[in-house]
OpenMM code with the backbone's topology and positions (N, CA, C; nanometers):
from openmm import Vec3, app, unit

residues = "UNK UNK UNK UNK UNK UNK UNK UNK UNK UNK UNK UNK UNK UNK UNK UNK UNK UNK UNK UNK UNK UNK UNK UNK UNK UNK UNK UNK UNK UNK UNK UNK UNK UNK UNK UNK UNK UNK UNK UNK UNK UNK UNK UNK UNK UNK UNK UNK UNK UNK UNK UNK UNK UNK UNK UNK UNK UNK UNK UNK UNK UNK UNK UNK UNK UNK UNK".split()
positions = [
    Vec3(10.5540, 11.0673, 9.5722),
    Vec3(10.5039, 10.9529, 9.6464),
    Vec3(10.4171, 10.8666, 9.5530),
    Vec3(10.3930, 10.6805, 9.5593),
    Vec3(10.3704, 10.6716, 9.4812),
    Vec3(10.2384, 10.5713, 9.5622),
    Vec3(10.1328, 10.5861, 9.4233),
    Vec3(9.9969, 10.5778, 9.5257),
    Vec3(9.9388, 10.4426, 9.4419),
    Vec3(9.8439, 10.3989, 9.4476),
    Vec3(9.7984, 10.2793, 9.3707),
    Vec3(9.7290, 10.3414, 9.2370),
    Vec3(9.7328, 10.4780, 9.2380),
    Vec3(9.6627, 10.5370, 9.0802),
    Vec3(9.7520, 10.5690, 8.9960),
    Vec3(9.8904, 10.5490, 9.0894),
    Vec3(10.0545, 10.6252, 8.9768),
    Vec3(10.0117, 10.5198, 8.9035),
    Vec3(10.0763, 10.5502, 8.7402),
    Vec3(10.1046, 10.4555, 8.6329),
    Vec3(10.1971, 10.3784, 8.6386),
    Vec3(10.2241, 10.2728, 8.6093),
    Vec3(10.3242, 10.1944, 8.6112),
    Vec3(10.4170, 10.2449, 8.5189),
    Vec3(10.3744, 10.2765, 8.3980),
    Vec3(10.5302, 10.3285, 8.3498),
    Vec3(10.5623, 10.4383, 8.3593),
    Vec3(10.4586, 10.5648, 8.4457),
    Vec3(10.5427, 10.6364, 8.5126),
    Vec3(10.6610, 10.5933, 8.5954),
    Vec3(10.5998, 10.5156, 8.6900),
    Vec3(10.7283, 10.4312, 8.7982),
    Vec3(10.8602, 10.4150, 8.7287),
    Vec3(10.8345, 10.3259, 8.6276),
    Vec3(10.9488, 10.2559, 8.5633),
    Vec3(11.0647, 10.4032, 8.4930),
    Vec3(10.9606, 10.4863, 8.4428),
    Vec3(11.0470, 10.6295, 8.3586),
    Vec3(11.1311, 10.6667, 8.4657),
    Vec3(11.0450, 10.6872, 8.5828),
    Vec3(11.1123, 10.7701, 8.6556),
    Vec3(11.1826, 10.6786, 8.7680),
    Vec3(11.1994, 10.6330, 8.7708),
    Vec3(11.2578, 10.5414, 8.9338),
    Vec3(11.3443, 10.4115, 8.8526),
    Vec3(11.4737, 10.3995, 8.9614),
    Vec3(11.5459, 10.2318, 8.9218),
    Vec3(11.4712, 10.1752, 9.0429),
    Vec3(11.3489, 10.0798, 8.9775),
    Vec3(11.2674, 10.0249, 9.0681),
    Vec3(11.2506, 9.9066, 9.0234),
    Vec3(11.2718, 9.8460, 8.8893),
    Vec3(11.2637, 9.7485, 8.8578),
    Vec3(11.2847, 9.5555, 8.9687),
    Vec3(11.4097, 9.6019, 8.9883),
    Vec3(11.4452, 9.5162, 9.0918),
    Vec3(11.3523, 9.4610, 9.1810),
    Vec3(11.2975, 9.6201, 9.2621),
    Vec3(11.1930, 9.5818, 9.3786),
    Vec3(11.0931, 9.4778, 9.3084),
    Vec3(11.0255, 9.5267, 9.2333),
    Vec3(10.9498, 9.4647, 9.1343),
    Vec3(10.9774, 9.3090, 9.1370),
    Vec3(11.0759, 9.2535, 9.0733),
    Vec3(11.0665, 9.1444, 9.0665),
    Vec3(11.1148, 9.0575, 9.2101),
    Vec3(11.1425, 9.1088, 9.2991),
    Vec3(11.2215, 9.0535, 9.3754),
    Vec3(11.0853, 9.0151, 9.4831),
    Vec3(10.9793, 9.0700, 9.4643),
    Vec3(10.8540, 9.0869, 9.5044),
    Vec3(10.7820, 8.9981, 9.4312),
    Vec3(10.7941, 8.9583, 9.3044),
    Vec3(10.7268, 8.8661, 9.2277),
    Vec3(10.5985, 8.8923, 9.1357),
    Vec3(10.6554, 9.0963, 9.1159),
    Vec3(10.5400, 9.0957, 9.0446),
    Vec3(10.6276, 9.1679, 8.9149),
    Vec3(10.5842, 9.1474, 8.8064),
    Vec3(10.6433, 9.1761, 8.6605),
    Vec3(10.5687, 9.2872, 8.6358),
    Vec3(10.6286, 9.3744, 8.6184),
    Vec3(10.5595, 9.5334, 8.5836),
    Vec3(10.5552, 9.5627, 8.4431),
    Vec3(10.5321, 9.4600, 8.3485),
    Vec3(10.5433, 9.4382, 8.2178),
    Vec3(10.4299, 9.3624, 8.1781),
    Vec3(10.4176, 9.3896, 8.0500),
    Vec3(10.3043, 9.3162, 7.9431),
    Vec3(10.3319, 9.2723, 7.8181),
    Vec3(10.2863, 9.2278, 7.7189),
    Vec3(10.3457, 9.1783, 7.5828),
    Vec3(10.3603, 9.3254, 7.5326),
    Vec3(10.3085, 9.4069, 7.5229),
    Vec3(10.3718, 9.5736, 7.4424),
    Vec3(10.4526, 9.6500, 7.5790),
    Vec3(10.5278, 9.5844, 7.6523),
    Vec3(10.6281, 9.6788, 7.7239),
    Vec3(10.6027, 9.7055, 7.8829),
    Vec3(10.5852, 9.8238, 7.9432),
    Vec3(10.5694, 9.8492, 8.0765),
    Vec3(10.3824, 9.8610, 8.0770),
    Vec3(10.3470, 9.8059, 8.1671),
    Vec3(10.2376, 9.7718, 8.2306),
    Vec3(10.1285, 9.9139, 8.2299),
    Vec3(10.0268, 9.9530, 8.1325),
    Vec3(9.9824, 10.0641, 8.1047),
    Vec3(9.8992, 10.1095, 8.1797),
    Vec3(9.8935, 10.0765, 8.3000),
    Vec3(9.7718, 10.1057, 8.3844),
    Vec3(9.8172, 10.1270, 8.5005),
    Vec3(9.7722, 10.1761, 8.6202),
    Vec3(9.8039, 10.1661, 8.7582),
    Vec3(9.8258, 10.0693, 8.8134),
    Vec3(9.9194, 10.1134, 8.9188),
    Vec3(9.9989, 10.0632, 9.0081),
    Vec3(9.8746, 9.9621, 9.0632),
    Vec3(9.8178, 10.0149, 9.1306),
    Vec3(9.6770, 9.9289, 9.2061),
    Vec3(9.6083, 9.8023, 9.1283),
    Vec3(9.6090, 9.8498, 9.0036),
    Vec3(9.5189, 9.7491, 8.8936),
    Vec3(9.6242, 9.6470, 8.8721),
    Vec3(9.7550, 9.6692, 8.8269),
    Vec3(9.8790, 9.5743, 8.8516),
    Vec3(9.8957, 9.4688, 8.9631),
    Vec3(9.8389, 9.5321, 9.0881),
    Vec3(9.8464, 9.4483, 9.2238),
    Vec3(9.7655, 9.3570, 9.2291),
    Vec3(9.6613, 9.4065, 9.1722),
    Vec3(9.5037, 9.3455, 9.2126),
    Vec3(9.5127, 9.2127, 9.0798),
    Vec3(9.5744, 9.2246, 8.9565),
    Vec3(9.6032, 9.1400, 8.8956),
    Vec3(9.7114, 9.0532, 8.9121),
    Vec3(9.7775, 9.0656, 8.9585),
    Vec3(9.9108, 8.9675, 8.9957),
    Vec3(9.8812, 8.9215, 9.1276),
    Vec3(9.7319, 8.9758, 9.2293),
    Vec3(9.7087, 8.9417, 9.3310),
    Vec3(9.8015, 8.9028, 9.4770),
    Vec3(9.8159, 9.0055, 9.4502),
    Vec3(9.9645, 9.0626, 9.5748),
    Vec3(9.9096, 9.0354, 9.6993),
    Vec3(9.9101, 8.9616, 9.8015),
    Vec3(9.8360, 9.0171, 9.9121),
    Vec3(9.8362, 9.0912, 9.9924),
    Vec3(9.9279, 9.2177, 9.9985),
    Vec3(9.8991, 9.2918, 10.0576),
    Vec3(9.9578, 9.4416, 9.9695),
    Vec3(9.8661, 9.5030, 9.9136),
    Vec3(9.9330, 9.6163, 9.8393),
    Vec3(9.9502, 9.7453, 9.8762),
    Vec3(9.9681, 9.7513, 9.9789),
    Vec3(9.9288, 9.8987, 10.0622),
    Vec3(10.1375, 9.8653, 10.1118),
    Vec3(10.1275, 9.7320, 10.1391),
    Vec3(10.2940, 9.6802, 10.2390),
    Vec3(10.3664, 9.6829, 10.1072),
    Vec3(10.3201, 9.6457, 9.9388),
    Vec3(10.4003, 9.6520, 9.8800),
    Vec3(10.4531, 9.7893, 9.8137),
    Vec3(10.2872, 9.8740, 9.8003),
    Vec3(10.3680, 9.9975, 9.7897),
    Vec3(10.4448, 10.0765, 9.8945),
    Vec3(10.4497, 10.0600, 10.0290),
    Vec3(10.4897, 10.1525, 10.1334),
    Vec3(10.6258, 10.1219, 10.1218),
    Vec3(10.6565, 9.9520, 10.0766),
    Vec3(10.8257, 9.9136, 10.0425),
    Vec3(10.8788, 10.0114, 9.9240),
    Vec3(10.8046, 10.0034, 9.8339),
    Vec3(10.8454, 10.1017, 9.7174),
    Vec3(10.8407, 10.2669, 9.7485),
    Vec3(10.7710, 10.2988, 9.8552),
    Vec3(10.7711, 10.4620, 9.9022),
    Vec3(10.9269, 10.4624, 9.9295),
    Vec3(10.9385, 10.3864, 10.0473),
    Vec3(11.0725, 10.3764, 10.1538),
    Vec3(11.2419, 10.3185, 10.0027),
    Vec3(11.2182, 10.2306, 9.9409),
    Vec3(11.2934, 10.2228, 9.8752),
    Vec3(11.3344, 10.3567, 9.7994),
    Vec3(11.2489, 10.4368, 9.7190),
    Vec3(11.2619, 10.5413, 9.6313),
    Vec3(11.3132, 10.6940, 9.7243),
    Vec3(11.2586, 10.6569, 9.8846),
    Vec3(11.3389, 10.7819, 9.9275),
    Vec3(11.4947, 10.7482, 9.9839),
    Vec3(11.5106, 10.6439, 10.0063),
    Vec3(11.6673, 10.5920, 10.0495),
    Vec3(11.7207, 10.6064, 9.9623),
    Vec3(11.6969, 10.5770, 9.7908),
    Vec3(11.7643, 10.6200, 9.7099),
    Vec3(11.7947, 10.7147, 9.6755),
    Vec3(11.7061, 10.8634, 9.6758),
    Vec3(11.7348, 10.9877, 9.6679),
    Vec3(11.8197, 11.0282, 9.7626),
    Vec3(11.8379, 10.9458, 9.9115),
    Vec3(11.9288, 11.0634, 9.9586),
    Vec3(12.0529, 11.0117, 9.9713),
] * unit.nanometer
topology = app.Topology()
chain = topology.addChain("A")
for resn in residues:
    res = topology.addResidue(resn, chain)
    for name in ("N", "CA", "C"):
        topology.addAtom(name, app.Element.getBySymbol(name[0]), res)
C-alpha cells in the first residue's frame, strides 16, 4: 500500500504507474531521474489539491492491476 512516506522511486521500480502520474499532472521526475523523496513531499510540491484522493487513485489503480 502506498502512503505519502513511500519513495517515489520506490513507486516507479516497482509499479507501471507512470501513466497515473501524468495523466494527473504531476511529473514524478527531476533533472537526475525519479523524484528522490516521498510521495507526500512530491504532492505538496507540485501542490496537488487533494493528496490523500490522489494517492487512494494510485492504491485502487495498483490493486486492479495485480489481479
Amino acid at each position: 500500500m502506498i502512503t505519502k512516506d513511500t519513495p517515489v522511486e520506490e513507486i516507479l521500480q516497482k509499479y507501471d504507474v507512470l501513466e497515473y502520474f501524468l495523466e494527473n499532472g504531476v511529473s514524478p521526475f527531476s533533472c537526475a531521474g525519479a523524484f528522490p523523496q516521498s510521495l507526500g513531499k512530491l504532492l505538496e510540491i507540485k501542490k496537488v489539491k487533494d493528496p490523500d484522493a490522489f494517492i487512494n487513485g494510485l492504491n485502487k489503480l495498483i490493486e486492479e492491476k495485480s489481479q
